[in-house]
C-alpha positions as CSV (number, residue, x, y, z in Angstrom):
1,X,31.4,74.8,23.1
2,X,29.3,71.6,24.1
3,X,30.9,70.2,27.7
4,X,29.9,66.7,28.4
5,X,30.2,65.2,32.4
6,X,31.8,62.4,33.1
7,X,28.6,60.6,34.2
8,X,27.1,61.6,30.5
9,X,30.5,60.1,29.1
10,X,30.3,57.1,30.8
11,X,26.6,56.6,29.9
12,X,27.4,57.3,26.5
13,X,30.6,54.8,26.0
14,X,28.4,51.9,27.8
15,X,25.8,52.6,25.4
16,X,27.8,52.1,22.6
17,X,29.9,49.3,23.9
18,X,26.6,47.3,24.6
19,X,24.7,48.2,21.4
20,X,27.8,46.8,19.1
21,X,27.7,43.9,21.3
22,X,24.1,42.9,21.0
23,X,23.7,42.6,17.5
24,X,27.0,40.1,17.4
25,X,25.4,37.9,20.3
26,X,22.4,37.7,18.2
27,X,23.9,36.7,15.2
28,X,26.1,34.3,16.1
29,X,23.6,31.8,16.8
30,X,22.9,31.9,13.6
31,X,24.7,29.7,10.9
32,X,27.0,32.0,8.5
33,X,25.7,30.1,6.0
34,X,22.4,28.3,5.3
35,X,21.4,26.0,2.3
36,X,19.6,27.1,-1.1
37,X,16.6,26.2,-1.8
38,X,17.0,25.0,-5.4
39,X,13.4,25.0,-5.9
40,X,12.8,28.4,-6.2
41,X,12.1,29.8,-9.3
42,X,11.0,26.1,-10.3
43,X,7.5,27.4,-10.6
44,X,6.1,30.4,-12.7
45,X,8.0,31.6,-15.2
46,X,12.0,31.3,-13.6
47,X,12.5,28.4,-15.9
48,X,15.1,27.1,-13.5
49,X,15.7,23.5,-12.6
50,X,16.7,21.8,-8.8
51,X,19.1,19.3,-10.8
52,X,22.8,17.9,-9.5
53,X,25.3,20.9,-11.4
54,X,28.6,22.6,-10.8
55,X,29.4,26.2,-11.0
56,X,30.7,26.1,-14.8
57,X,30.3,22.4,-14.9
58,X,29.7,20.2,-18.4
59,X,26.5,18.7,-17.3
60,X,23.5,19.8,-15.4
61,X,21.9,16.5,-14.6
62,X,17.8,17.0,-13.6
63,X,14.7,15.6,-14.4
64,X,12.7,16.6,-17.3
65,X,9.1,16.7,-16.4
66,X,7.6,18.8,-20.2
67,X,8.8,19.2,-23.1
68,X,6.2,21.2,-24.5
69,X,5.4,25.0,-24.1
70,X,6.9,27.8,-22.4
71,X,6.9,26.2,-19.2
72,X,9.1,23.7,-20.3
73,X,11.7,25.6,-21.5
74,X,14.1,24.3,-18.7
75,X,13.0,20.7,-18.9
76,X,11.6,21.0,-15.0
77,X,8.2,23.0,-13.8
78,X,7.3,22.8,-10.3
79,X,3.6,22.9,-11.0
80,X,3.8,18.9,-13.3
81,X,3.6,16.1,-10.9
82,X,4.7,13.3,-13.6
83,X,8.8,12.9,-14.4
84,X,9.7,11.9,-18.1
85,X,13.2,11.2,-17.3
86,X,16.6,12.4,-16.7
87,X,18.8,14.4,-19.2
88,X,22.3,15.8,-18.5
89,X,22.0,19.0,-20.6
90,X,20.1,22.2,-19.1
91,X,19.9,25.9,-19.4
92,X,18.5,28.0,-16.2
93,X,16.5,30.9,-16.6
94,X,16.3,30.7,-20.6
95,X,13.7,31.3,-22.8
96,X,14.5,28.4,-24.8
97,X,14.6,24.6,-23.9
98,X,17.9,22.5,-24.4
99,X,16.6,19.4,-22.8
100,X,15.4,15.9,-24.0
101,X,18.9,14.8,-25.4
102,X,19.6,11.5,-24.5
103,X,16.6,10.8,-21.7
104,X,17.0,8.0,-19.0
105,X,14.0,6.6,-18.1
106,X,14.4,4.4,-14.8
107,X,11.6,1.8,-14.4
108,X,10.2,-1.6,-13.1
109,X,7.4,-1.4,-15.3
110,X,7.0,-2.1,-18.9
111,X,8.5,-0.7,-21.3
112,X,7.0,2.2,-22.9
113,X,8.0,3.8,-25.8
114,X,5.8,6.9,-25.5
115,X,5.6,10.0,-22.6
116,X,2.1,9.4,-22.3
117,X,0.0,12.9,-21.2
118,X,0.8,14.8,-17.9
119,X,-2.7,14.5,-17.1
120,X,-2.2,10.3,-16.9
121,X,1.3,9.1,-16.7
122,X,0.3,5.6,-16.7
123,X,-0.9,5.9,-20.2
124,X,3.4,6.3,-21.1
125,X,6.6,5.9,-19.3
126,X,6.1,9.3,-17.8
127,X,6.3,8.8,-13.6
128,X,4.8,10.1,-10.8
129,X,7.1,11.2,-8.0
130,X,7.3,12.1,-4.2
131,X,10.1,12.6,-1.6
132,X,12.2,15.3,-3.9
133,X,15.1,16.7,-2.4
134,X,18.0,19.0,-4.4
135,X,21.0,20.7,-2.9
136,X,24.2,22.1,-4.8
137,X,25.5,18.9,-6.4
138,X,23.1,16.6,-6.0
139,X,19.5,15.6,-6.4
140,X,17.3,12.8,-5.1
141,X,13.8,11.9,-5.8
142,X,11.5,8.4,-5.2
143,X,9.8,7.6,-8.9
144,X,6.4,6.0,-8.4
145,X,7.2,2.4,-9.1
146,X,9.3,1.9,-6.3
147,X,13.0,3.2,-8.0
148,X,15.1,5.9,-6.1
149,X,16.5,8.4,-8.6
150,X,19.8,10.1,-7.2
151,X,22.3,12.6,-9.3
152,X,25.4,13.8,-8.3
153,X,27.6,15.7,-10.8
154,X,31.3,16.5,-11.1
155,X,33.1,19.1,-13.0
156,X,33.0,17.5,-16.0
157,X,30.2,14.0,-16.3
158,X,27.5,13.4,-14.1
159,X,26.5,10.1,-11.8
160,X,23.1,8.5,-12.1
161,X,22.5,6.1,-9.2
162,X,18.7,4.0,-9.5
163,X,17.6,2.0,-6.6
């Protein structure tokens, strides 16, 4: 039979008390929850896309950036710097692209009736684009002539707002 003292007892129960409480301090300062990055998978072969959509919403509003090849296959690939437009329809992770629909192409240029090459977006109405920012619902990004491209969607339609 093991017999334990009261000063091993003692030791033992503060021990315990103060390693349950340590972790909780530490994670407390932590949020519960932090935002997704919507990017990832963007890139190699995740065919996802950082667009404005709802858990089992009607639309998944993004920009479509290829529409050529296996990287395409959800309309958006981190590695092309160029936007061809916006579309409301997308599938993440496929293998297969359902994209291109009905594009919206915001400008202040010209018009152009062609995507031009992602090598030269000038040479079409393809875009270049900086400041990109996505988080569940919504999605924001500055088009190179100037225009401010946001997306927000609902349940069932999706809100384009160009500035």
């Amino acid at each position: 039979m093991i017999r334990a003292t009261r000063r091993e007892l003692l030791a033992g129960s503060t021990l315990a008390a103060f390693g349950t409480a340590l972790p909780l301090a530490a994670h407390a300062q932590s949020p519960a929850v932090t935002r997704p990055d919507l990017f990832i998978g963007t890139g190699g072969h995740g065919h996802t896309f950082p667009g404005a959509t709802l858990p089992f919403g009607m639309v998944q509003l993004s920009p479509d950036t290829n529409n050529h090849g296996w990287d395409a296959c959800s309309g958006y690939h981190q590695s092309d710097r160029s936007i061809m437009g916006f579309s409301h329809t997308h599938l993440s992770g496929t293998g297969i692209g359902d994209m291109l629909d009905v594009l919206l192409v915001p400008t202040r240029k010209p018009l152009k009736l062609v995507a031009g090459p992602r090598e030269t977006p000038s040479d079409g109405y393809r875009q270049r684009y900086t400041d990109e920012h996505a988080e569940p619902g919504y999605y924001r990004v500055k088009l190179e002539p100037g225009v401010l491209a946001e997306l927000t969607a609902t349940e069932r339609t999706g809100l384009h707002r160009y500035t």
